[in-house]
C-alpha positions, -999 to +999 in steps of 0.1 A: -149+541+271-155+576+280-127+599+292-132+604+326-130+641+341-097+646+349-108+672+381-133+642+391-103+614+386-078+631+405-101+634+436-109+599+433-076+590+432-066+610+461-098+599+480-088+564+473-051+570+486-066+585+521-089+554+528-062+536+526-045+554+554-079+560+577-070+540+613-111+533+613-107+505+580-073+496+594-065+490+627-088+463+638-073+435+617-039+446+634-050+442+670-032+419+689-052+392+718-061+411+745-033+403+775-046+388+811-039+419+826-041+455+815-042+470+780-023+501+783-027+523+753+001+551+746+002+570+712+014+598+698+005+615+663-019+639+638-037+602+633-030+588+668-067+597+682-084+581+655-063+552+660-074+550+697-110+549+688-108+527+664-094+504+691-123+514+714-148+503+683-129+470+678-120+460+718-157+463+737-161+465+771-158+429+777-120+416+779-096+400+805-081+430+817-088+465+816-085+489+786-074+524+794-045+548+781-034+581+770-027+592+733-016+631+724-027+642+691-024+679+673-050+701+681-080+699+664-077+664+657-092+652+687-115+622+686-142+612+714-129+578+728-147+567+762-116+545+779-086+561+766-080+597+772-069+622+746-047+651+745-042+682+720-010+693+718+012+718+696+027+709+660+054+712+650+072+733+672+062+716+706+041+732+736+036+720+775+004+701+765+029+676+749+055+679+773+032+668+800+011+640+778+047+627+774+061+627+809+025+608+822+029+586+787+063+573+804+048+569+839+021+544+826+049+528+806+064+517+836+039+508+857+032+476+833+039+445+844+047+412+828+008+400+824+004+438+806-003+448+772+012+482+760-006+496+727+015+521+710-004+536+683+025+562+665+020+584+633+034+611+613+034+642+638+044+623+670+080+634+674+068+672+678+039+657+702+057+633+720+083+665+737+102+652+765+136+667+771+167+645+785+176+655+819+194+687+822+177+702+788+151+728+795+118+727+775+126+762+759+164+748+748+142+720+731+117+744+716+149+760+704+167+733+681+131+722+669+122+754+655+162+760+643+160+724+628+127+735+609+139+759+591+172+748+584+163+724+554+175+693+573+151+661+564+133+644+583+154+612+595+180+639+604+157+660+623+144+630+644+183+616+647+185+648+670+154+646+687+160+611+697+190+623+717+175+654+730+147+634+745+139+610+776+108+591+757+122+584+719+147+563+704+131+531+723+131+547+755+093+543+759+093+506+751+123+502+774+106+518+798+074+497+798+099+463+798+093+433+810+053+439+790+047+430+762+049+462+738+030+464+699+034+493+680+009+500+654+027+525+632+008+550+599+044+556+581+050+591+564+085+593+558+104+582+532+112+545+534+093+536+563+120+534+587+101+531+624+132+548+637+125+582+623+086+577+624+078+597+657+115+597+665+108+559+677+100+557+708+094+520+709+122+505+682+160+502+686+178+534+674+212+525+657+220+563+652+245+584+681+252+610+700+280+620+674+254+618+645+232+642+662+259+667+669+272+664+634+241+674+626+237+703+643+274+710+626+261+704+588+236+731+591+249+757+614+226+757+637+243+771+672+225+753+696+216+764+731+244+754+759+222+726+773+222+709+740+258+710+731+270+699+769+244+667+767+254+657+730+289+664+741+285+640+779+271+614+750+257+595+785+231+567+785+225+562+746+192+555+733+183+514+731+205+500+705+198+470+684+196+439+703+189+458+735+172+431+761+144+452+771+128+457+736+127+420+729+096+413+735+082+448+713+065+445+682+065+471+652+038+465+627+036+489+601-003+492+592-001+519+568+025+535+540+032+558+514+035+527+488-001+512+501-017+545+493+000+546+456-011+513+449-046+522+460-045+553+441-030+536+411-059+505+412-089+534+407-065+547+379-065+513+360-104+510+366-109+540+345-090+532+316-056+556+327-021+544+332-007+549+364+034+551+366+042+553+401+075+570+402+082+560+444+077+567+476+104+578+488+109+612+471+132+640+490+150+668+481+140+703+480+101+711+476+109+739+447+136+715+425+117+681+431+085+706+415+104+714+385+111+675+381+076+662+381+068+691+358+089+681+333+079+641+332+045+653+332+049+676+302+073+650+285+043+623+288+020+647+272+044+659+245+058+628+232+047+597+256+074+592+278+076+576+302+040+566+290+016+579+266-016+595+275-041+589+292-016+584+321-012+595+356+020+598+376+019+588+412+043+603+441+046+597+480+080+610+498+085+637+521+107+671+502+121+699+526+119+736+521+148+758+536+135+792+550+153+822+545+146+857+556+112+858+573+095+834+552+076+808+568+084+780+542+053+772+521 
């Protein structure tokens, strides 16, 4: 067999890990039935628009209730959709655009009734998208802690554990808002293990994290948060939807994409063209710089002496690492 170009490989391979990923080959085998009354169709995320078409392609016209929504989307990822309406908003420090998409997002969720069917499309992106402060926070305070928690090398479940409790719309609160309907959530996962708590900040699954952990947070990286902040995390009053929660009991999560589907796609075109793929996880944190240094090295001990595997090989990586800012860097 002929070695393949390693420049032509790797962009197969990387081609083959983002079809994996693309809402348009996904999210029609995922659909639910259509409800007897409304589909309402909320979502928030960098993917979230192509998500919504793809539900326009796969749901026509014809149905037993009405199709319509709103999803919020960064800008310039906009797709046309005819039924559900689509916002651009700022990422990943967030802007009006998303605070307003968000307030109308939980307005719709509460208009459904029992007979209703409320969509939630979520992907990576949505927690900066989906910006809805608790009563009592301003927007700017918000703006505040997301830019502070940006830079300060937190990751991302502990980012989202204190946006969940800075917010009126995640942590479960938008499913809990649209109870007694019926609530799906078709989630694209890009955090390390999956966990539709910190995917978007979860707006539509049980949160198990506190008040306390989010302060704590705040604590372990020094970040002096504007008085709002520290007098709601310190009230600690109404708690995000806990597990077991009566009004998320009739949600659904279904988690239609993931770092590990897009390894194993990647790794499949590997195999067809004769090179061992070693997937090494999914999961990988840590700082962007020292995680660097450790694929590095594996990847110059597999060409030096064949372990982990001997060449032709490929190693394979999904996770999400964190780079701390300092100075006036902007963290690249």
């Amino acid at each position: 067999m002929t070695a393949p170009d390693p420049a032509a490989l790797l962009r197969r391979l990387f081609d083959a890990a983002v079809a994996a990923a693309l809402p348009a080959g996904i999210v029609a085998r995922h659909l639910p039935a259509r409800p007897r009354g409304r589909t309402i169709v909320l979502g928030a995320g960098k993917a979230s628009a192509a998500m919504a078409a793809a539900v326009e392609a796969a749901w026509d016209e014809e149905g037993p209730g009405p199709l319509e929504g709103l999803v919020v989307t960064r800008y310039g990822h906009a797709v046309p959709c005819g039924r559900i309406e689509i916002v651009e908003a700022a990422h990943p420090v967030p802007d009006e655009a998303g605070r307003a998409a968000a307030a109308r997002m939980l307005e719709m969720a509460r208009s459904a009734g029992p007979d209703d069917l409320v969509l939630c499309l979520i992907s990576g992106g949505g927690s900066a998208l989906l910006a809805l402060p608790a009563d009592g926070i301003p927007f700017e305070d918000k703006q505040a802690v997301n830019a502070a928690l940006l830079r300060s090398g937190a990751d991302i479940a502990q980012m989202n554990t204190v946006r969940r409790h800075l917010s009126a719309i995640k942590g479960g609160r938008l499913a809990a808002a649209a109870h007694p309907a019926r609530v799906v959530s078709l989630i694209i996962s890009d955090v390390p293990g999956d966990d539709p708590a910190a995917i978007a900040s979860g707006p539509t699954v049980a949160d198990p994290s506190t008040f306390a952990d989010a302060a704590a947070i705040l604590a372990r990286y020094r970040i002096d948060a504007p008085a709002s902040v520290k007098a709601h995390l310190a009230a600690a009053r109404e708690e995000t939807p806990k597990p077991g929660d009566p009004r998320l009991a009739t949600a659904e999560t279904i988690m239609i994409a993931t770092p590990q589907m897009s390894l194993a796609a990647a790794a499949a075109v590997a195999r067809a063209a004769g090179v061992t793929p070693l997937i090494l996880g999914d999961a990988l944190e840590g700082e962007a710089s020292e995680v660097g240094k450790l694929m590095a090295g594996i990847a110059r001990a597999a060409a030096g002496s064949g372990h982990p595997l001997p060449p032709p090989c490929v190693l394979l990586s999904g996770g999400e690492t964190t780079v701390t800012v300092r100075g006036q860097g902007r963290g690249r």
